[in-house]
C-alpha positions as CSV (number, residue, x, y, z in Angstrom):
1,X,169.0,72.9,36.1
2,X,171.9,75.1,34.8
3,X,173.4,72.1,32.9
4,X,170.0,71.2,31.8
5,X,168.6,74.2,30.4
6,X,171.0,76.3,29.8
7,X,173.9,74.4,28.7
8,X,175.5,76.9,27.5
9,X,176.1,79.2,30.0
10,X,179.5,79.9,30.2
11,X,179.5,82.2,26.9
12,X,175.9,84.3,28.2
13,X,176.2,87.3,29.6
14,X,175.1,86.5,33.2
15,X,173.9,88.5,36.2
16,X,173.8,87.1,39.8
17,X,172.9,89.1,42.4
18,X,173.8,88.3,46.0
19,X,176.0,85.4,45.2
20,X,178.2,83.6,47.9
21,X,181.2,81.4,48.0
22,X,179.6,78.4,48.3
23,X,177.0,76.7,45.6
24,X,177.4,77.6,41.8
25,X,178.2,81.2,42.8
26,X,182.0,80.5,42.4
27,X,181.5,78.2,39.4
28,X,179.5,80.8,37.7
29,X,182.4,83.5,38.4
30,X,185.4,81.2,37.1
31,X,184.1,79.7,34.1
32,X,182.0,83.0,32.5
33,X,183.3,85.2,30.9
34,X,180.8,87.8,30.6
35,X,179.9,87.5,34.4
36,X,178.6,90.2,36.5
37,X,178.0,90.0,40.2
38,X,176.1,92.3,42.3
39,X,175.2,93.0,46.5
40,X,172.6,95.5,47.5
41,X,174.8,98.2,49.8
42,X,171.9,100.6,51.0
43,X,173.0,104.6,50.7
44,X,175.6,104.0,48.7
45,X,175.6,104.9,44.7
46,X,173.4,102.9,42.4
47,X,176.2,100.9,39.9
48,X,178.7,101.4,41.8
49,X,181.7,99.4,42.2
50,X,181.5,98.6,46.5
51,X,184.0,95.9,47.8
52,X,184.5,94.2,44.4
53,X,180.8,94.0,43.5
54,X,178.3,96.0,41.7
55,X,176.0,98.0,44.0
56,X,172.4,97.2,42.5
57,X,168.8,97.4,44.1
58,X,166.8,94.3,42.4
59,X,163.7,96.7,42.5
60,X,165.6,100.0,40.6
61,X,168.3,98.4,38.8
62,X,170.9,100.2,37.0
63,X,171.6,97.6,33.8
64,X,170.0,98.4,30.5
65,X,167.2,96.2,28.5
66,X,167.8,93.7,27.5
67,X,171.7,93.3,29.1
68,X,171.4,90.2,30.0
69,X,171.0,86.4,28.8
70,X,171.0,84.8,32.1
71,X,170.2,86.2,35.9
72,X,170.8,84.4,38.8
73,X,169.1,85.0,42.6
74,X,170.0,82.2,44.9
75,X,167.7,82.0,48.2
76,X,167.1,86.2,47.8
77,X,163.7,86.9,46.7
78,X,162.0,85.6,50.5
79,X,164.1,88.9,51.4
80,X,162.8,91.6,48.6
81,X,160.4,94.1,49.6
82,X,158.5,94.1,46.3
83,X,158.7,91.0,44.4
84,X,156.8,92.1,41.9
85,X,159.1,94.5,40.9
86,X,162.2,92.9,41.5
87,X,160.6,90.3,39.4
88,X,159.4,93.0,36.5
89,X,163.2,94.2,36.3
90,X,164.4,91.0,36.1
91,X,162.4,90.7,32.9
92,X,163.2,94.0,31.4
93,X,167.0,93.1,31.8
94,X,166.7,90.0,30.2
95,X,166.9,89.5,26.6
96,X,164.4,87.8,25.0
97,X,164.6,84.0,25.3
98,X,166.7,84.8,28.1
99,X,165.9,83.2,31.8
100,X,165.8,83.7,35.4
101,X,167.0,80.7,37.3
102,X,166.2,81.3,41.0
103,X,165.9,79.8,44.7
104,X,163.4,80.6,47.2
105,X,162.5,78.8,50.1
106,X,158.8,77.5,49.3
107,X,156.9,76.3,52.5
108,X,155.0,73.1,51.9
109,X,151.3,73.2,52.6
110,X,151.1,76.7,52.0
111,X,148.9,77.4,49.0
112,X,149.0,81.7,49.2
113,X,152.6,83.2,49.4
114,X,152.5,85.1,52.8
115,X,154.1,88.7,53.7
116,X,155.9,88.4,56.9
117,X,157.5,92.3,57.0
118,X,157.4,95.4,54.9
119,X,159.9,98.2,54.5
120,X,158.4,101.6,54.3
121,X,159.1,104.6,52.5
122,X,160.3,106.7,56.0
123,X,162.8,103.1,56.5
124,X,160.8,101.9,59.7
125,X,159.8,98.4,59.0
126,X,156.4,97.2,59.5
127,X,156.4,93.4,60.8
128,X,153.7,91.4,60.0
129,X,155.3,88.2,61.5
130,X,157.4,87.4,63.8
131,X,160.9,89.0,62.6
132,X,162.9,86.3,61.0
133,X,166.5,86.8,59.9
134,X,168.9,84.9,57.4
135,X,172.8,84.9,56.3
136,X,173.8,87.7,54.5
137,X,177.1,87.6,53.0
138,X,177.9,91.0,53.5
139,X,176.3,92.7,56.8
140,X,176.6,90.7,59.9
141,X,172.7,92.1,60.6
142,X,171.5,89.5,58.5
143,X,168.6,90.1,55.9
144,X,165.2,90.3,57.1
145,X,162.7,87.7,55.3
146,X,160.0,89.5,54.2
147,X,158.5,86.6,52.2
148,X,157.2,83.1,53.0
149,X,156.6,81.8,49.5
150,X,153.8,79.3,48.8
151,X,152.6,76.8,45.5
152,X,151.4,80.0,43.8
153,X,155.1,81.6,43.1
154,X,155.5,80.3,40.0
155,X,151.6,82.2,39.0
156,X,152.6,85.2,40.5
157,X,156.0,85.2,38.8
158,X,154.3,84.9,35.6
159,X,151.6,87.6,36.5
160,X,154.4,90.1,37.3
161,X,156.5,89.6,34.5
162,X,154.7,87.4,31.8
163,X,157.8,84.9,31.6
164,X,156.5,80.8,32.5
165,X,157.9,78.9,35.1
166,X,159.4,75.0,35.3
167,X,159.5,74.4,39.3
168,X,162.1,71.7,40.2
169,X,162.1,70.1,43.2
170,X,165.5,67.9,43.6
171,X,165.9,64.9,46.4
172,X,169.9,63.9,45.5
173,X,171.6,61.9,48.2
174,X,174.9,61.9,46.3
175,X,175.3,65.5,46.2
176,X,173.5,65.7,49.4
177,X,170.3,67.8,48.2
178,X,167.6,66.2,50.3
179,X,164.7,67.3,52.6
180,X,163.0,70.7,52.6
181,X,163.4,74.0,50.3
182,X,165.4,71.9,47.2
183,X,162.9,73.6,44.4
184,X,164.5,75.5,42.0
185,X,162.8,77.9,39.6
186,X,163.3,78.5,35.9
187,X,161.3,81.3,34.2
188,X,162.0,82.2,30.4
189,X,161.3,85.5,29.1
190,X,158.9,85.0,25.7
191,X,161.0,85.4,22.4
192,X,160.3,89.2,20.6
193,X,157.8,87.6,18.4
């Protein structure tokens, strides 16, 4: 998808939050130039520099308008507590034309997106579903999924930030890329015009 539509990537200015060491994540950190990564450190200073990354909150970030051509969330928004803010300051710190190339695990046969836990504003969390927990590159807790997405992401993504959405869903036995949760997501934010 990166290759495809946006083949120019290495001279953006690109934003990945959450990256890991596996996947494009190390790719994206080698070959760009203008590359920011970020992790989510809870109680510690908003922009901040916190074990070699930038400490941002996807739902209050830091960045300016417009700072960015190209953001990347790989398998992080099924762990957001408001996606439709995370998704809204995606879109404000993209610059126009710019796009949001994400993974999220979407369930098959599930039409309606489905909250599984809430955080709430005293920090107690509110489960909904049984608690479910994935890898989280830096805590050993794990993040909790708060998210099972469904065939209406890509509606919702454009209702909460007014960029469309190309939904890719790869089956590549040479690069091993087969079975369940291989869609990838491309929303573009709309030119200034």
């Amino acid at each position: 998808m990166l290759k495809r539509y946006v083949p120019n990537w290495r001279e953006l200015s690109v934003h990945e939050s959450s990256p890991t060491a596996r996947g494009i994540s190390p790719k994206l950190k080698r070959e760009c130039t203008r590359y920011v990564e970020s992790q989510y450190f809870p109680g510690e200073r908003p922009g901040s520099l916190i074990k070699g990354f930038r400490n941002e909150n996807l739902e209050a970030q830091t960045f300016a308008d417009a700072s960015f051509d190209l953001v990347v969330t790989l398998d992080v928004m099924e762990h957001v507590n408001m996606p439709e803010i995370v998704t809204k300051e995606i879109a404000r710190t993209l610059r126009p034309n710019g796009a949001y190339l994400f993974t999220v695990p979407t369930y098959k046969g599930k039409v309606s997106s489905e909250r599984r836990a809430l955080y709430k504003a005293d920090g107690s969390i509110e489960y909904i579903a049984e608690a479910e927990y994935h890898g989280n590159p830096v805590s050993d807790a794990g993040s909790l999924v708060t998210f099972h997405y469904g065939y209406d992401l890509a509606e919702l993504t454009r209702q909460w930030s007014g960029m469309d959405v190309e939904v890719c869903r790869f089956h590549d036995h040479k690069h091993g890329i087969i079975g369940e949760f291989t869609e990838v997501y491309l929303a573009r934010k709309p030119s200034a015009n």
